[in-house]
N, C-alpha and C positions, 0 to 999 in steps of 0.2 A: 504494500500500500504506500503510495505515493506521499510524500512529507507533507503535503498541502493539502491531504485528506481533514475531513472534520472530524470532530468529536461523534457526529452521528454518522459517519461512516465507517468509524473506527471502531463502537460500538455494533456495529451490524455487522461487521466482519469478524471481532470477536465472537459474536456469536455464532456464527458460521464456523469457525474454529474451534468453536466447544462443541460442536454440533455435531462433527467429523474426528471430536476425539474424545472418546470413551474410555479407553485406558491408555494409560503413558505410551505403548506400542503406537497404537493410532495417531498420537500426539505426536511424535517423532515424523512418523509414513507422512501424515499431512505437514507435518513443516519440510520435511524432504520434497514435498510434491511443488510446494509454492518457491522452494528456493531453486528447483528445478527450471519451471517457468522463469524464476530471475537470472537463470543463466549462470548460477553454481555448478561447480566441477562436485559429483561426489567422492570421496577417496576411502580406499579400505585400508584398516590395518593391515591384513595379509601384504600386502604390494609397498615396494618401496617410494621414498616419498624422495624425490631430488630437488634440486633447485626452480628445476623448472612446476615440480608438482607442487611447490607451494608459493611460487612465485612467476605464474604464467599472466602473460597479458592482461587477461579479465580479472586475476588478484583475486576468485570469488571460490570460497570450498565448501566442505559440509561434510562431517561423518557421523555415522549411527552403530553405539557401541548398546545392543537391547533397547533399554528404555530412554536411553539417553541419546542427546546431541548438541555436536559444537560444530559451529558455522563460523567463521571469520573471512575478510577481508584485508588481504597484504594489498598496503599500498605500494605504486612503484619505489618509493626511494628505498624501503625496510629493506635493514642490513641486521646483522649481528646481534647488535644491542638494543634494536627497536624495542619499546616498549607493548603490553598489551591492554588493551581497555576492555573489559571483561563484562559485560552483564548477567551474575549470575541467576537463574532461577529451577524451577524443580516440574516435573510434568506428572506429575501422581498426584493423587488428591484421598483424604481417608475415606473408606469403602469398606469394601465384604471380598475375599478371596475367596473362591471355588476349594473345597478341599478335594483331597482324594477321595474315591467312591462317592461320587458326589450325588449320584443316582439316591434319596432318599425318603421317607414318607410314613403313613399311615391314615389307618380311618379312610381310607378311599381317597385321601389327599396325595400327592406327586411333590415332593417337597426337595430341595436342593441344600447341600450340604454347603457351609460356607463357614469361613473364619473371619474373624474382625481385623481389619487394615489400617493401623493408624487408631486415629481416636473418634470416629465420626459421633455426630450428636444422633444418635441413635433413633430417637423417637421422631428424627425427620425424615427417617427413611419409611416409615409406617405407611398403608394406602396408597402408596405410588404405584405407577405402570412402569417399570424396569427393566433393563437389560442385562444379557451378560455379553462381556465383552473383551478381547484382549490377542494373543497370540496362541497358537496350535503348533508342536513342536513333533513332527513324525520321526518316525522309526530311522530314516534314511539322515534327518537330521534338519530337513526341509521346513520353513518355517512358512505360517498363515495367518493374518490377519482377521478376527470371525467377530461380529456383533448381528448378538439378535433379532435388535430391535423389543419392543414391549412383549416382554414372555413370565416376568415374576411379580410377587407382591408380600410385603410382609403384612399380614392382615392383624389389626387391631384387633383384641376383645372387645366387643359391646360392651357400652357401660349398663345394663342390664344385668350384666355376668360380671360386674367390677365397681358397686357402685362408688366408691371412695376412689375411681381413680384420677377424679379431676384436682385430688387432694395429694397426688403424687405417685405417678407413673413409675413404676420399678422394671426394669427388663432385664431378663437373666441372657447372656450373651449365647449360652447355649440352648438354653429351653426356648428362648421367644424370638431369638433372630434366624428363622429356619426358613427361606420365602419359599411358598407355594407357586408352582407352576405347570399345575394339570391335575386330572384325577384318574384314575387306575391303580395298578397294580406296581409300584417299583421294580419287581421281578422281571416286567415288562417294560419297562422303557429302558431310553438311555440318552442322558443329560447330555453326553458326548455327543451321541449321534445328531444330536440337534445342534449342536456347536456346528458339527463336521456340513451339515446341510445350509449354514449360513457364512460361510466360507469366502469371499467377494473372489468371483475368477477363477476357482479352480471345483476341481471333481475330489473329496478327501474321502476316505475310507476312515470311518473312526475307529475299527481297528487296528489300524496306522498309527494313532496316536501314539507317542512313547513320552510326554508331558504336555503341561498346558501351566501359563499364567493367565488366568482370567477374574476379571473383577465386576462385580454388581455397578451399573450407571445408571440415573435418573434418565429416561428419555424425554420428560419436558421439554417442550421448546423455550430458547431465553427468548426473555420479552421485557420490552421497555416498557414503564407505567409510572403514574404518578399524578398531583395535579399538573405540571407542566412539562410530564415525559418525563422526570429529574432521577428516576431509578433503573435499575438493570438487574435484573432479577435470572440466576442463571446455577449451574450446576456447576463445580468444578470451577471455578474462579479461583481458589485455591488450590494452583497456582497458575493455572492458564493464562490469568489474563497478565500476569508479568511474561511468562514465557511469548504466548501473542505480542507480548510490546516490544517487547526484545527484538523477534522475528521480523516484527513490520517497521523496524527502526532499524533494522542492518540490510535489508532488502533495499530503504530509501537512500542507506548510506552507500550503497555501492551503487545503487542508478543514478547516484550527483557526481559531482566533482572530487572526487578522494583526496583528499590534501597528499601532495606525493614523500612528503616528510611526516606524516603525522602515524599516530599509534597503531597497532594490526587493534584492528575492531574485532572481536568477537562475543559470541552469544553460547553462554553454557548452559543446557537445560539439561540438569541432570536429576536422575529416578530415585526412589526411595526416601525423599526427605521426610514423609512423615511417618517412615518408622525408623530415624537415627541415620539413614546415611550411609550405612555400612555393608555397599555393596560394591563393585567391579564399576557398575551406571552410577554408583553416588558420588554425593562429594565427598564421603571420606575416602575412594577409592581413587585409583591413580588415572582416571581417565584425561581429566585435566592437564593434569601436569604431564601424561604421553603425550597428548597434542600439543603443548607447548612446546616438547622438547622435541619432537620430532619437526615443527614449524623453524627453529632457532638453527636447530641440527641442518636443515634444509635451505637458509640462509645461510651458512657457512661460520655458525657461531661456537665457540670454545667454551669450553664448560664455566669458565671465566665470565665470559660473555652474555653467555647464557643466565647466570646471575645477576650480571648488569640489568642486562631485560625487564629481571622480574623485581628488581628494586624498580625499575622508570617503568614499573606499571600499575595498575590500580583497577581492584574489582566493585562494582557494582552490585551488591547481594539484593536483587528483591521479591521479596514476598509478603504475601496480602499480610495486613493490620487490621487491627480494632478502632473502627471509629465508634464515639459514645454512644452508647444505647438509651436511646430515654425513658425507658421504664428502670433500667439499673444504672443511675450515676455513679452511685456510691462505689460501684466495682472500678471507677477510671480514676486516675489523678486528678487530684481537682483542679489546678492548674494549666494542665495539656491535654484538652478534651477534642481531637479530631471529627470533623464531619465529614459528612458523605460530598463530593463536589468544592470540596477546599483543597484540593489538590494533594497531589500524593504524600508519603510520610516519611520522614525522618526518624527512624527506628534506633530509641537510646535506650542503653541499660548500662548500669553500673559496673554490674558481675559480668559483663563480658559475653552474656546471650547474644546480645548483638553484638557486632565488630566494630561499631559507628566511634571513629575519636574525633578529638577537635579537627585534627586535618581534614579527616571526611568529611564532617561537618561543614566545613569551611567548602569544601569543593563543592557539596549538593548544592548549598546557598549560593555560590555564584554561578553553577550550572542553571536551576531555577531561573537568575534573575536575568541571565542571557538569554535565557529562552521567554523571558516573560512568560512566567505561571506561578502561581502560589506553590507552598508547600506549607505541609502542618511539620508540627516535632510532635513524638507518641513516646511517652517514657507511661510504665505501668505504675499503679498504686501497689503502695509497697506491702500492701498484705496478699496481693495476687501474684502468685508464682506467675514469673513470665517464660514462655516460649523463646525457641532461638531459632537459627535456620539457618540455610546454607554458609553463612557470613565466617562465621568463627572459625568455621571447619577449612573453606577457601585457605581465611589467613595463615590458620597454622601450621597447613601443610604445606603450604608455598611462601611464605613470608609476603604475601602482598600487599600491603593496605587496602583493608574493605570498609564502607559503609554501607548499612543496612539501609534499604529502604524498601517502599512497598502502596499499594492502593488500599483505602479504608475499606473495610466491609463489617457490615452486619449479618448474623449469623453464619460466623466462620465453623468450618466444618458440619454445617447442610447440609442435607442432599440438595439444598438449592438456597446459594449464597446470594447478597446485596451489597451492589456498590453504588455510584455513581455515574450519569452517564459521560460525565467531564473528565472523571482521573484516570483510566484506561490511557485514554489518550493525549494525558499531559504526562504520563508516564514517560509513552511512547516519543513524543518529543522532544522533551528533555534528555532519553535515553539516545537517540540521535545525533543529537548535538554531544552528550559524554563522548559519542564512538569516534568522532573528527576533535576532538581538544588533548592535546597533549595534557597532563596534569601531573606531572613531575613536580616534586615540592623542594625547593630550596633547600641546604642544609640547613638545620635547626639549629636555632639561637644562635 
């Protein structure tokens, strides 16, 4: 999407991109499809990477390691020591994972075996028309892209059969999160086979299978509302819509003018953030830092040098925030009360949850004020355990300097989040202009 998109076009497109991504798989395949169209090279680990594969005419890459991916832009001058401008964010969002024999049921119900993903708010997943969705891994090692479409539901008890439960909902993660999706015999069906039949482009045998990642998605369509359109009401905005910003901000940056001295832009959307990070796709895993060193490696840089880089560089960590809820004030800072359409966040914490220091600080606020757009600052009230996120884990495995940031939402971890239809896309252009500015900090003091 073009830098001179609007805010409602920005919005319509993210929803388009939540729409086409059900699980982190999908999320990847559709940012690989669009950076396709932009004229990105894709590159495999398997194959060596020379000068010229990271440093060809068009400057423009993209790889896909599982759930994750990094896309970057080498401008022509980057040599050696170039730095990188990093915008991190994460492509999972908490959910329900398929387990083994997932075939399950009783009482004439067809019921589906699932595990809890992350932390989601449980009781919004109840009464939905749901998917399963994700990757299909065969026998030969082949891999498949499969969503349902609307096939599950976690069905409420009647409050007839519950009268106190408007007095407080309790769900046991095993007795009550089991969704229903048919009625027969278990014996008889098979949860696979029905995977295997919605397959996009191919014929699969679902005796073939030899694993599967698949997760439960809301199929709502997002939709804008409010009295003057001012909301965005959607699934998976944690963390879509930074990944979306990311994507539609290095897309614009490689179809302008690439400053031929200035930083290698890149965009890191990596898997598993919200259960800790600690996979091969996450950011505690070394996906990152392969593509840097094999980018540095491929410019003709010494392991020397290669350190120079990552000191003149600077990562972007974002992920969605709390703006104030106004039935629970009490839960925010009374001081730093974020709203929906005040522009994106400045994510501080003392302990280090976040990675945000005064230099970042310093950098977001004059990124901001160059691009004209607000930003809020979001530090938590200090009886509320705070979250962290990609940020800390970036820093300390790579020494880079990160600040956190992110778009407000209300009811984060949903099956259907709320933001604004303004900060998506002040995200997105601020994150633009980060990827063409050098930001190298002076020695200190």
């Amino acid at each position: 999407m073009p830098s001179s998109a609007t805010a409602a076009d920005h919005i319509q497109d993210l929803g388009a991109y939540v729409s086409a991504s059900p699980s982190s798989f999908h999320a990847v395949h559709e940012a690989g499809r669009r950076l396709d169209a932009a004229g990105f090279t894709r590159l495999e680990e398997l194959e060596p990477w020379n000068a010229e594969a990271v440093q060809d005419a068009a400057g423009k890459f993209y790889l896909i390691r599982d759930g994750a991916l990094i896309a970057w832009v080498t401008p022509a001058g980057a040599g050696p020591t170039t730095g990188f401008n990093i915008l991190g964010a994460h492509t999972d969002s908490p959910s329900f994972k398929l387990k083994p024999k997932p075939t399950t049921g009783k009482f004439g119900w067809l019921q589906a075996g699932v595990e809890v993903y992350g932390g989601p708010l449980l009781n919004s997943w109840l009464d939905r028309e749901l998917q399963l969705a994700g990757r299909l891994v065969m026998l030969d090692g082949t891999e498949h892209l499969t969503a349902t479409g609307p096939l599950l539901r976690f069905p409420q008890l009647a409050i007839h059969l519950d009268r106190a439960v408007n007095d407080g909902l309790v769900l046991d993660k095993q007795q009550h999160m089991n969704p229903v999706f048919g009625l027969g015999d278990p014996a008889d069906s098979d949860l696979l086979g029905l995977l295997a039949e919605r397959v996009d482009g191919a014929t699969v045998d679902a005796a073939q299978i030899g694993g599967y990642d698949v997760v439960i998605a809301d199929t709502q369509a997002p939709a804008v509302f409010g009295a003057k359109g001012e909301f965005f009401a959607s699934g998976r905005l944690d963390n879509l819509s930074a990944t979306h910003a990311g994507l539609a901000a290095l897309i614009a940056h490689a179809s302008g003018a690439v400053p031929e001295n200035g930083p290698i832009a890149l965009l890191a959307a990596f898997d598993h953030e919200e259960i800790g990070s600690a996979s091969r796709s996450g950011a505690c895993g070394p996906v990152l830092e392969d593509v840097l060193v094999r980018i540095s490696e491929g410019l003709g840089a010494t392991a020397g040098q290669r350190r120079q880089a990552f000191a003149a560089s600077f990562c972007v960590s974002a992920d969605a925030g709390h703006a104030v809820h106004p039935n629970y004030p009490e839960r925010h800072d009374p001081a730093n009360r974020p709203v929906l359409n005040g522009g994106p966040l400045l994510k501080i914490n003392a302990n280090q949850r976040y990675a945000t220091d005064a230099t970042g600080a310093a950098l977001w606020s004059r990124l901001c004020t160059d691009a004209g757009i607000p930003y809020q600052e979001f530090v938590s009230n200090n009886v509320m355990p705070c979250g962290s996120t990609i940020g800390p884990l970036t820093a300390t495995r790579l020494g880079i300097r990160t600040v956190d940031v992110g778009v407000p939402l209300l009811s984060m971890h949903s099956a259907r989040e709320l933001c604004g239809v303004e900060d998506p896309h002040r995200l997105a252009t601020v994150t633009e202009l980060f990827f063409r500015t050098a930001c190298q900090a002076p020695p200190a003091f």
